[in-house]
C-alpha positions as CSV (number, residue, x, y, z in Angstrom):
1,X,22.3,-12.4,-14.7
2,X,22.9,-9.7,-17.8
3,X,21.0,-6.8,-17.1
4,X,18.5,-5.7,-20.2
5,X,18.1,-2.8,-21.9
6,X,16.2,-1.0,-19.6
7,X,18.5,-1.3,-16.4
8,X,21.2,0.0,-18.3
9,X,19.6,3.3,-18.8
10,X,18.2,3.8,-15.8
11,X,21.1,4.3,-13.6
12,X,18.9,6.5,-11.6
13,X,17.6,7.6,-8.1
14,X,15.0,5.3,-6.9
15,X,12.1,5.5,-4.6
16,X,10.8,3.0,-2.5
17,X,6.8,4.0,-1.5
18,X,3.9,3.1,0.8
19,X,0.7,4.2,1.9
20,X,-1.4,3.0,4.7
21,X,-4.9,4.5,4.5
22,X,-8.8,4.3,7.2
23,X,-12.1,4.8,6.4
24,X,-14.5,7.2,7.2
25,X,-16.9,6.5,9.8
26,X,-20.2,5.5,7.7
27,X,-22.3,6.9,10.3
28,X,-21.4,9.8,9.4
29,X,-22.2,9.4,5.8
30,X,-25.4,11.1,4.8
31,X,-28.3,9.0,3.9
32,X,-27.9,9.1,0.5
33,X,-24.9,7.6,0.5
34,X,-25.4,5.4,3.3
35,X,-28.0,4.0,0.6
36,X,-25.9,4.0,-2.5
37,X,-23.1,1.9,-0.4
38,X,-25.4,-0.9,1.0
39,X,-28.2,-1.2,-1.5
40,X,-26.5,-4.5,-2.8
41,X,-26.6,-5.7,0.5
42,X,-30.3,-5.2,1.1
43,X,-30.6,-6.8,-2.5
44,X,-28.6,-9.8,-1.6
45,X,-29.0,-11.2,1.8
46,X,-32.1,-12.9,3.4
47,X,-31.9,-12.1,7.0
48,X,-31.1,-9.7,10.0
49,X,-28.1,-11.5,10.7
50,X,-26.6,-12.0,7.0
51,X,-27.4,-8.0,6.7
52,X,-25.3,-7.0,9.6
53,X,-22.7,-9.5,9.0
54,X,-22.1,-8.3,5.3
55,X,-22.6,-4.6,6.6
56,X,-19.9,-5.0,8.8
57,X,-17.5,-5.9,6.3
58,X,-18.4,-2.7,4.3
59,X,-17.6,-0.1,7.0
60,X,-14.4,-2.4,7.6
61,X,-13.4,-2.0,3.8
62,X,-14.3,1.9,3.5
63,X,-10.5,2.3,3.7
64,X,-10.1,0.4,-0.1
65,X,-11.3,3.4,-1.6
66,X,-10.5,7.3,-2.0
67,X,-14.0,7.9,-2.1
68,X,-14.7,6.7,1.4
69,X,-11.4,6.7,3.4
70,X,-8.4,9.1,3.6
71,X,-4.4,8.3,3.7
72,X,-3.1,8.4,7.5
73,X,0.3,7.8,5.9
74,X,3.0,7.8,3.0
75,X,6.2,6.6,3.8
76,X,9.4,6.9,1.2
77,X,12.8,5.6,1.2
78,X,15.4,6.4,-1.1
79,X,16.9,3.1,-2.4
80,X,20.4,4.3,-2.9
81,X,20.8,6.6,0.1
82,X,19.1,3.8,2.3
83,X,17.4,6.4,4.3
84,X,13.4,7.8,4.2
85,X,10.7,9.7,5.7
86,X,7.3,8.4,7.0
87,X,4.5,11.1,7.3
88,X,1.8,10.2,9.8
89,X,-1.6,12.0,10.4
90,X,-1.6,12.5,14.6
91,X,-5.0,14.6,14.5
92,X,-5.7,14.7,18.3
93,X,-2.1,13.9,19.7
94,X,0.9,16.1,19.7
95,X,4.3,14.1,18.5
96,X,7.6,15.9,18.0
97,X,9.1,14.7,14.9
98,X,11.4,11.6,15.2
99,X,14.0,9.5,13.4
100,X,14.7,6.1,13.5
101,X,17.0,4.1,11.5
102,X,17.4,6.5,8.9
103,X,14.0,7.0,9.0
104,X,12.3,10.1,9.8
105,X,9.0,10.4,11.5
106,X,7.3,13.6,10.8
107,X,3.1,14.8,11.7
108,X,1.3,15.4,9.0
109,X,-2.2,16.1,7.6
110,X,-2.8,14.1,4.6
111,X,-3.0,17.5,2.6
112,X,0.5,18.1,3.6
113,X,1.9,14.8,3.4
114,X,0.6,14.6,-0.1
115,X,2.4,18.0,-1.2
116,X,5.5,16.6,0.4
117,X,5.3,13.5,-1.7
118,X,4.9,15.0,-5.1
119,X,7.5,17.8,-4.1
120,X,10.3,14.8,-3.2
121,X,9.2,12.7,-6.6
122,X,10.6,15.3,-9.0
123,X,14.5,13.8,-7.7
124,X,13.5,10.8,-8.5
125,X,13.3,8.4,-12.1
126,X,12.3,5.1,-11.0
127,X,9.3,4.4,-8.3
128,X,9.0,1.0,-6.3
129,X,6.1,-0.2,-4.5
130,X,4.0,-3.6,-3.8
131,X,0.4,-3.4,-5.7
132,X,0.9,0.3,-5.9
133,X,-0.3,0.3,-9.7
134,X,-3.8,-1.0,-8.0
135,X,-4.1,0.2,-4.6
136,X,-1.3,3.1,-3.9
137,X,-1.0,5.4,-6.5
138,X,-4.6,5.4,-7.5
139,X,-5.4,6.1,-4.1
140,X,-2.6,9.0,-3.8
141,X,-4.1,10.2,-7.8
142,X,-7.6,10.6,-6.2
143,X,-7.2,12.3,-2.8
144,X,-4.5,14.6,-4.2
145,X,-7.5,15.6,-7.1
146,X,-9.8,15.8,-4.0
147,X,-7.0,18.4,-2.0
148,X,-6.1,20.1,-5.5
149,X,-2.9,18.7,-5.8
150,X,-1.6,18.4,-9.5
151,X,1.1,15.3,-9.6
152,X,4.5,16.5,-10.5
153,X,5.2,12.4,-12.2
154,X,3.5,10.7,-14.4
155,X,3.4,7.0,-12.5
156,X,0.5,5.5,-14.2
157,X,1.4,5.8,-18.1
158,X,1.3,2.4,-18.6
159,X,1.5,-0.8,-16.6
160,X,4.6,-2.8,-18.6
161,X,8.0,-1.5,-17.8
162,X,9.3,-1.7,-21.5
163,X,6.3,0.4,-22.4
164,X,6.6,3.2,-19.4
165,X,7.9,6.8,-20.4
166,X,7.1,10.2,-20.0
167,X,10.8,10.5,-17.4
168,X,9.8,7.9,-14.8
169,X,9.3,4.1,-14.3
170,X,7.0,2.5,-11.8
171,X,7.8,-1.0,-10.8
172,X,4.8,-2.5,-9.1
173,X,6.4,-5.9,-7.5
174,X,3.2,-7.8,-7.2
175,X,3.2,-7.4,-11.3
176,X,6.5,-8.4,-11.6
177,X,6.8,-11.2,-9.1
178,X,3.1,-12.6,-10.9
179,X,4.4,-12.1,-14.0
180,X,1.4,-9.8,-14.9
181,X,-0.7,-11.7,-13.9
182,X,0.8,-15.3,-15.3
183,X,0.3,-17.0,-12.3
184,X,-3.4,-17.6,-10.5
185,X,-3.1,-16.8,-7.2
186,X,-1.5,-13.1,-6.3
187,X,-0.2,-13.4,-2.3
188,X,0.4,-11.0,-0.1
189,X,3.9,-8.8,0.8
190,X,4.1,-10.7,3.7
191,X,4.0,-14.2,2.1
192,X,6.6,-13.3,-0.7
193,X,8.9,-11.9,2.2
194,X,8.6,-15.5,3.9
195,X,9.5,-17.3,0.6
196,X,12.3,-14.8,0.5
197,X,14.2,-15.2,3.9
198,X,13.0,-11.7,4.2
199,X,11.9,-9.8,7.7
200,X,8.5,-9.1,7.5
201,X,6.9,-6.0,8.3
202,X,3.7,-8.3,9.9
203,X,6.6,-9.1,12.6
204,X,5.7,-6.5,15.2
205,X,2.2,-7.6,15.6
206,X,0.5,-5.4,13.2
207,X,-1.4,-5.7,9.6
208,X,-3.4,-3.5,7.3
209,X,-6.5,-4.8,9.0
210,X,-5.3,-3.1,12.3
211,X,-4.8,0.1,11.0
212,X,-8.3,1.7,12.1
213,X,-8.3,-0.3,15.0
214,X,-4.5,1.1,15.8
215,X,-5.6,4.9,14.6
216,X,-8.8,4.9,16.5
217,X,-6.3,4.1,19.6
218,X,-4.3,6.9,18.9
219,X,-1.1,4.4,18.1
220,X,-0.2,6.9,15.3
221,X,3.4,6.5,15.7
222,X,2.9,2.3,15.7
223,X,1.8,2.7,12.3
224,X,4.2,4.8,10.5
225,X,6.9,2.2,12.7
226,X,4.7,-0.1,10.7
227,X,4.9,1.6,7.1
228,X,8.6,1.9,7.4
229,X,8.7,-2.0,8.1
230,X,7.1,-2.6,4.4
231,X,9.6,0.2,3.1
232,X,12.6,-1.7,3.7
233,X,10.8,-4.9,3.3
234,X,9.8,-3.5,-0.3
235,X,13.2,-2.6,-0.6
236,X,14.9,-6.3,-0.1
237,X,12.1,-7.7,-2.3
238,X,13.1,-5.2,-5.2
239,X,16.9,-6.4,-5.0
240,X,15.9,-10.0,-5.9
241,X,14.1,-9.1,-8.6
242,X,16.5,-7.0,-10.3
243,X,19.1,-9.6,-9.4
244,X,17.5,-12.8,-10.3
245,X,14.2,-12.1,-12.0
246,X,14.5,-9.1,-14.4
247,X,15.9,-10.2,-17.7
């Protein structure tokens, strides 16, 4: 396939990225919030049951927002070199920093790992990630506001490649492979990477719904094995599309 106009002048580094983020424990939440966060539910269920059930599912979905859950980890690989970094939050555990098949392992608070982020996007141009224009970089945008860390890109100027500037591009696959939003039903990494031939990250036992349940358990280093399986994952998904889907 003829590459467009845009490939062509962006021979550039690229940057594959992930985060995996928890929520915060909501007993901990003071009571006003505590009311803020479940007065729909009081408002929309009829019984004991129907309020725990759907109360439940909101302290299991704190981690969906920057307001009420934190990043554990970012992970990064760097498309041309084929090699990355995965910063994991360890808070209670000691781990010497560790690499893996060209991927490097390194503690982290979520402070920290955000600094590092923003410091390693200034070498880059172009920025790859599944549903990070919806769920990543706002994520990142917020809790690096919240740690007073200024972004050193500009990765949300506008959701249409051929209308992205300001010196970097973000391809968001899930827009790309849904044809922004073209077709109904938007599936997961997981499913693309089956349609694909592609090994998925979901292969080593873990999801995104495991995460708290893995980080409570101290399995910190399970999960940034886990964030480097999307990286690469990411990474085989973003070849078919500038191959056979980019026009």
């Amino acid at each position: 396939m003829k590459k467009g106009f845009w490939y062509k002048k962006t021979k550039m580094p690229t940057l594959i990225f992930d985060i995996e983020t928890i929520g915060e424990d909501f007993d901990r939440f003071d009571k006003t919030s505590q009311e803020v966060l479940t007065r729909w539910i009081k408002r929309e269920t009829n019984s004991e049951s129907e309020y725990k059930k759907e109360l439940d599912q909101l302290k299991d979905g704190l981690g969906f927002s920057p307001l009420t859950g934190e990043i554990v980890v970012i992970g990064a690989l760097d498309y041309e070199k084929d090699k990355g970094v995965v910063y994991f939050q360890c808070p209670d555990k000691k781990i010497r920093e560790t690499e893996e098949k060209n991927i490097k392992y390194k503690p982290a608070t979520e402070k920290e790992m955000l600094e590092k982020f923003w410091r390693g996007a200034q070498e880059y141009d172009t920025f790859v990630s599944f549903y990070g224009g919806s769920f990543d970089l706002p994520f990142i945008l917020i809790r690096s506001a919240i740690h007073k860390i200024r972004p050193t890109k500009n990765l949300l100027s506008h959701r249409y490649l051929n209308s992205q500037w300001q010196g970097a591009k973000h391809i968001d696959l899930l827009d790309q492979f849904t044809f922004y939003g073209s077709v109904r039903r938007r599936h997961s990494l997981h499913l693309h990477c089956r349609a694909f031939g592609i090994k998925s990250p979901k292969a080593q036992g873990i999801s995104g719904e495991n995460i708290k349940e893995y980080f409570q358990t101290k399995k910190y280093l399970e999960i940034a094995r886990y964030n480097a399986g999307d990286l690469f994952a990411t990474k085989k998904l973003y070849e078919y599309w500038r191959d056979y889907l980019m026009s």
